[in-house]
C-alpha positions as CSV (number, residue, x, y, z in Angstrom):
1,X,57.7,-36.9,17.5
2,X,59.0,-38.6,21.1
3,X,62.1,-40.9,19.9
4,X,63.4,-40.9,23.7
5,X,60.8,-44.2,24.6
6,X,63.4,-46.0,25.7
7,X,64.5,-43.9,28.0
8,X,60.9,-42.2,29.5
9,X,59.9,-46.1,29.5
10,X,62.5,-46.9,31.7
11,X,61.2,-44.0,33.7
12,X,57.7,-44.6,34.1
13,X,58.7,-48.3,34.4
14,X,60.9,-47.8,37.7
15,X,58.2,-45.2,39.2
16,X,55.3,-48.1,38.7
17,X,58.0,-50.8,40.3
18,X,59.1,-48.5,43.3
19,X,55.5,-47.8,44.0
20,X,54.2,-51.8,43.5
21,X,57.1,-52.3,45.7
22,X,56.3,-50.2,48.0
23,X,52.8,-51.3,48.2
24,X,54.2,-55.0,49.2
25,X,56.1,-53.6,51.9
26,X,53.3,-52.1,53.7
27,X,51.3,-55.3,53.1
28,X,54.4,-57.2,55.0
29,X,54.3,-55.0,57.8
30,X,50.0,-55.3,57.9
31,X,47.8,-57.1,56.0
32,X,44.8,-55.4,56.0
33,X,41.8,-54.9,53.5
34,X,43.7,-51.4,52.7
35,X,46.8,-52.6,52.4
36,X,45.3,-55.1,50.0
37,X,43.7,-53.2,47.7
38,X,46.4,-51.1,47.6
39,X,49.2,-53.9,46.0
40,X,46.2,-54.7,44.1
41,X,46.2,-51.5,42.4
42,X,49.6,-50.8,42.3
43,X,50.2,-54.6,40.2
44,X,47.4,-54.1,37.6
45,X,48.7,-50.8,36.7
46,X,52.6,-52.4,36.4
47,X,50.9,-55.2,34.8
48,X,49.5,-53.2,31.9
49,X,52.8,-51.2,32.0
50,X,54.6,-54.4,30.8
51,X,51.6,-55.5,28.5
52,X,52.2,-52.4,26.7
53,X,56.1,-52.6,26.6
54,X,55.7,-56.3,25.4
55,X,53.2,-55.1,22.8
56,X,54.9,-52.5,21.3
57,X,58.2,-55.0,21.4
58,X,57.5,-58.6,21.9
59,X,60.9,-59.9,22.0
60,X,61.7,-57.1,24.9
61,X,61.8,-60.4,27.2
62,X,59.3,-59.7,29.7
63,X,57.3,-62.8,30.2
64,X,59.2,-64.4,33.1
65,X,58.3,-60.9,35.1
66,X,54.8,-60.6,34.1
67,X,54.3,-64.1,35.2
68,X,55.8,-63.2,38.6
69,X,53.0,-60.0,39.3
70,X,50.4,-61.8,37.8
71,X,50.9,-64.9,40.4
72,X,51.1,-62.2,42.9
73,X,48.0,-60.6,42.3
74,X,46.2,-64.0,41.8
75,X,47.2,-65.5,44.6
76,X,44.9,-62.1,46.5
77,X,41.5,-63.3,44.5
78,X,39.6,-65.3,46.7
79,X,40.5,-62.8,49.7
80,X,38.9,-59.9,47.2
81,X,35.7,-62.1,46.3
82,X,35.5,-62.6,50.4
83,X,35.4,-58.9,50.9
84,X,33.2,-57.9,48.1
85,X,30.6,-60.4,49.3
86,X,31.0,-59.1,53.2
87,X,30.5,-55.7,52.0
88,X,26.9,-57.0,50.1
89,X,25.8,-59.2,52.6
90,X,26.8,-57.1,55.8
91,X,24.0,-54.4,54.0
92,X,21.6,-57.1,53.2
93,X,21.1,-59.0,56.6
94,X,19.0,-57.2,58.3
95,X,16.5,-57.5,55.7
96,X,17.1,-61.4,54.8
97,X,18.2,-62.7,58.4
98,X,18.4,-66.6,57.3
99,X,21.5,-64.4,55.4
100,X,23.3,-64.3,59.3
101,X,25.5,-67.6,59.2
102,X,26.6,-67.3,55.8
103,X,27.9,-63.7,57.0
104,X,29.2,-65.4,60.2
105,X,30.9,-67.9,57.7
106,X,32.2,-65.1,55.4
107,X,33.8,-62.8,58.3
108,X,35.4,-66.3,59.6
109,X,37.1,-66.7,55.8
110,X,38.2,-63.0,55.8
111,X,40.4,-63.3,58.4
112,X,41.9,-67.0,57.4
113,X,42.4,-65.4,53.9
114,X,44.3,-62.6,55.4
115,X,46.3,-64.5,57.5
116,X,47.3,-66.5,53.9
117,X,47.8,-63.6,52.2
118,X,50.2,-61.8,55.0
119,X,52.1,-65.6,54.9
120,X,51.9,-65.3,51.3
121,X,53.9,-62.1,50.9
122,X,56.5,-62.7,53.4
123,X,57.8,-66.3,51.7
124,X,58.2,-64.0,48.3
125,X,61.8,-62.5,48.9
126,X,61.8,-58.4,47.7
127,X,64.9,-59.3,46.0
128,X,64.7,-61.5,42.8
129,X,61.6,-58.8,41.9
130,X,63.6,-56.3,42.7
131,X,66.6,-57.7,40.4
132,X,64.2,-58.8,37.7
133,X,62.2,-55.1,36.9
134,X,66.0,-53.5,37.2
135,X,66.9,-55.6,34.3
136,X,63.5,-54.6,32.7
137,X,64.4,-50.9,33.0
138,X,67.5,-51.5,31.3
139,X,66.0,-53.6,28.4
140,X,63.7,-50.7,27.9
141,X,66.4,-48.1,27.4
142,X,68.6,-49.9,24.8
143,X,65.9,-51.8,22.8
144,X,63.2,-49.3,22.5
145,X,65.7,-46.4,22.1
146,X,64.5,-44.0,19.1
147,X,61.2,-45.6,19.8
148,X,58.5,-42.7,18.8
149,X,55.7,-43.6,21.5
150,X,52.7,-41.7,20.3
151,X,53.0,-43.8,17.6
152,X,53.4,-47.2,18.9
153,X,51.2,-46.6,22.1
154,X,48.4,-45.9,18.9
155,X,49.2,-48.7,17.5
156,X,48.3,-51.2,21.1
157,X,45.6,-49.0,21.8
158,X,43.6,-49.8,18.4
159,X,44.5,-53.3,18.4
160,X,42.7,-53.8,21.9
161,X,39.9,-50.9,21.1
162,X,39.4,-53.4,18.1
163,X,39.7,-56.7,20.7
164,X,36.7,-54.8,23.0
165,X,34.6,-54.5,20.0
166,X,35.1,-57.9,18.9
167,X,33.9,-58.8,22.4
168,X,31.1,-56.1,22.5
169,X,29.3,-58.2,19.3
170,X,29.6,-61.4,20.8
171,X,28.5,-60.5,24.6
172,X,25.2,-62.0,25.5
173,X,23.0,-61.1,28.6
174,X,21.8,-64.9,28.5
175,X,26.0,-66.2,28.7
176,X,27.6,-64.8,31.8
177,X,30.6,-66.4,30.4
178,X,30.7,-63.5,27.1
179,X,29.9,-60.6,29.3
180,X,33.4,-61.8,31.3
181,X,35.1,-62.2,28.2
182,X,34.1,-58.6,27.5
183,X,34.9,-57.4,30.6
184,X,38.1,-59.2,29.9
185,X,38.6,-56.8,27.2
186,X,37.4,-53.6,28.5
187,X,39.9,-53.9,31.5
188,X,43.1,-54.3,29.4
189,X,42.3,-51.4,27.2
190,X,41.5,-49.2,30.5
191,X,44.6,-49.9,32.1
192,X,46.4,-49.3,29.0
193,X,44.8,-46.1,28.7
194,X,46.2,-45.3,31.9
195,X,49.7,-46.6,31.4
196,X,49.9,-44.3,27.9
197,X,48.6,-41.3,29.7
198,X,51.2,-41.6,32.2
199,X,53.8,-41.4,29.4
200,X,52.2,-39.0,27.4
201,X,50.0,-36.9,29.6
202,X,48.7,-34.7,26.5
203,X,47.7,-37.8,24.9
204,X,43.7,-37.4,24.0
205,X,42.1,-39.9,25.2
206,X,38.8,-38.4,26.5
207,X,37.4,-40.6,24.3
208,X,37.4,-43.1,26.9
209,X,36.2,-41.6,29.8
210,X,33.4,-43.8,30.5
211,X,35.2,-46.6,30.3
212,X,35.5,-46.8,34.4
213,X,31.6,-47.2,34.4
214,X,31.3,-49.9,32.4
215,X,33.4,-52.0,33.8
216,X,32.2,-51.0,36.9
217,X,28.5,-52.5,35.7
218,X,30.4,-55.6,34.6
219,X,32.4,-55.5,37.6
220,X,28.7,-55.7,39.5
221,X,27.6,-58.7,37.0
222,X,30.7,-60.7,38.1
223,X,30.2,-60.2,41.6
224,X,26.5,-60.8,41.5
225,X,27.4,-64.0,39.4
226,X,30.5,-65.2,42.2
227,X,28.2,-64.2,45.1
228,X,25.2,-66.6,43.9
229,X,27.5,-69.5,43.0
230,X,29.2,-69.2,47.1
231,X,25.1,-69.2,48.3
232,X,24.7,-72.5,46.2
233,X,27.8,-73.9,48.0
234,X,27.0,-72.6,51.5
235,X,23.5,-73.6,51.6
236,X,23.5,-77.4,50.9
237,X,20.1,-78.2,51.1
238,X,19.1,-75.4,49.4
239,X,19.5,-71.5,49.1
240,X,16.8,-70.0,51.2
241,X,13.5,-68.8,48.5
242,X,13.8,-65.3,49.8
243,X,17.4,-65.0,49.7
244,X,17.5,-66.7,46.0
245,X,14.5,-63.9,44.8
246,X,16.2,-61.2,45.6
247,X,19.7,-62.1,44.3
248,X,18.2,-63.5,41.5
249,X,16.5,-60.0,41.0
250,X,19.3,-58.2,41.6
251,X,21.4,-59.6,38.8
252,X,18.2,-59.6,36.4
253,X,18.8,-55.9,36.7
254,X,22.0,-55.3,36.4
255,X,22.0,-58.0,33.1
256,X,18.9,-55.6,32.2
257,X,21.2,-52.7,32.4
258,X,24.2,-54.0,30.9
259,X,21.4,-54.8,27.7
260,X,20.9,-51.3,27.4
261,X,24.1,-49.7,28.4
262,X,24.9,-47.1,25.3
263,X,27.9,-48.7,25.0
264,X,31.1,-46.5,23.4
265,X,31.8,-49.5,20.7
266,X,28.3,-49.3,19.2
């Protein structure tokens, strides 16, 4: 059995802060689609880091930092909706052209969301983060001390395996709103995954291997669903008919495929 948590915690905990960290630096100095994605990453992963700490020891004391990351990575949304949509719309102009001044409008919003987001980061001092995981490191180290992760880490994972399955029965092609519920789900047991096997790299977890896939589907419904809703808002008077058909289409499929995804929790 591993009774050093506390301690490897502590470890992984400061190597997922230096990195996060890190990441924010590089955004201060550019503020780029890159550089972006990049804190992005490197907050979900510290997020699900300090969802498993507070999971396997609620009174650890870690909601006043979790609330910090999570407004960070918030506050980068709409800029990650902006590019998604550039990406899809950029590839689908040429064949729709009455597409052209909503990509005109979307390239103009790119660069007024970066310009937030680069203002963003630099009024958010390094320091009181800094100060609050350090504190966090040490929690780890004297409260979870003995701790036998492969236990505990078992523990969180089949609590949320159960959550995802919960989700699973409930999702409904027809409700956009279930299948992001489910998503929901699916992501916090993912990143979990990933935060366990980077304390216990022998760990077996093969058993969720395909779990990148399917959220990458629901990733796609999500997107399709965001990316209809900004065409209703851009086009006032209406959402051109063959622009409408083929979005319209496209999510059709991907709510077909979701239907008859072979699903892991089945």
């Amino acid at each position: 059995m591993n009774r050093q948590g506390g301690k490897l915690l502590a470890a992984v905990l400061e190597q997922h802060s230096q990195k996060y960290r890190n990441r924010l630096k590089a955004c201060r100095r550019r503020c780029d689609e890159t550089a972006v994605h990049d804190a992005r990453t490197a907050a979900r992963r510290l997020l699900s880091l300090l969802e498993l700490l507070r999971a396997i020891r609620p009174e650890i004391g870690l909601d006043k930092l979790r609330r910090r990351i999570k407004a960070q990575l918030d506050a980068f949304d709409e800029l990650r909706d902006t590019q998604v949509m550039l990406l899809e719309i950029a590839a689908r102009v040429e064949a729709l052209p009455a597409l052209a001044p909503f990509l005109h409008d979307l390239r103009r919003r790119e660069q007024q969301l970066l310009t937030q987001a680069a203002a963003y980061i630099k009024s958010r001092p390094a320091g009181p983060l800094r100060r609050q995981l350090k504190k966090a490191g040490h929690r780890c180290r004297r409260q979870l001390k003995g701790c036998d992760l492969r236990v505990e880490t078992t523990k969180v994972i089949n609590i949320l395996n159960a959550a995802v399955g919960s989700r699973r029965q409930a999702a409904d092609p027809r409700d956009l709103t279930t299948i992001h519920h489910l998503r929901i789900a699916v992501k916090k047991l993912r990143y979990t995954v990933a935060a366990v096997q980077s304390l216990l790299p022998d760990y077996p977890l093969g058993q969720y291997d395909s779990l990148p896939a399917y959220l990458t589907l629901m990733g796609n419904i999500q997107n399709s669903a965001v990316l209809i809703r900004a065409l209703e808002q851009y086009y006032l008077q209406g959402v051109p008919a063959d622009v409408r058909a083929f979005f319209q289409q496209q999510q059709q499929a991907l709510l077909e495929e979701f239907e008859n995804h072979d699903a892991l929790w089945h």
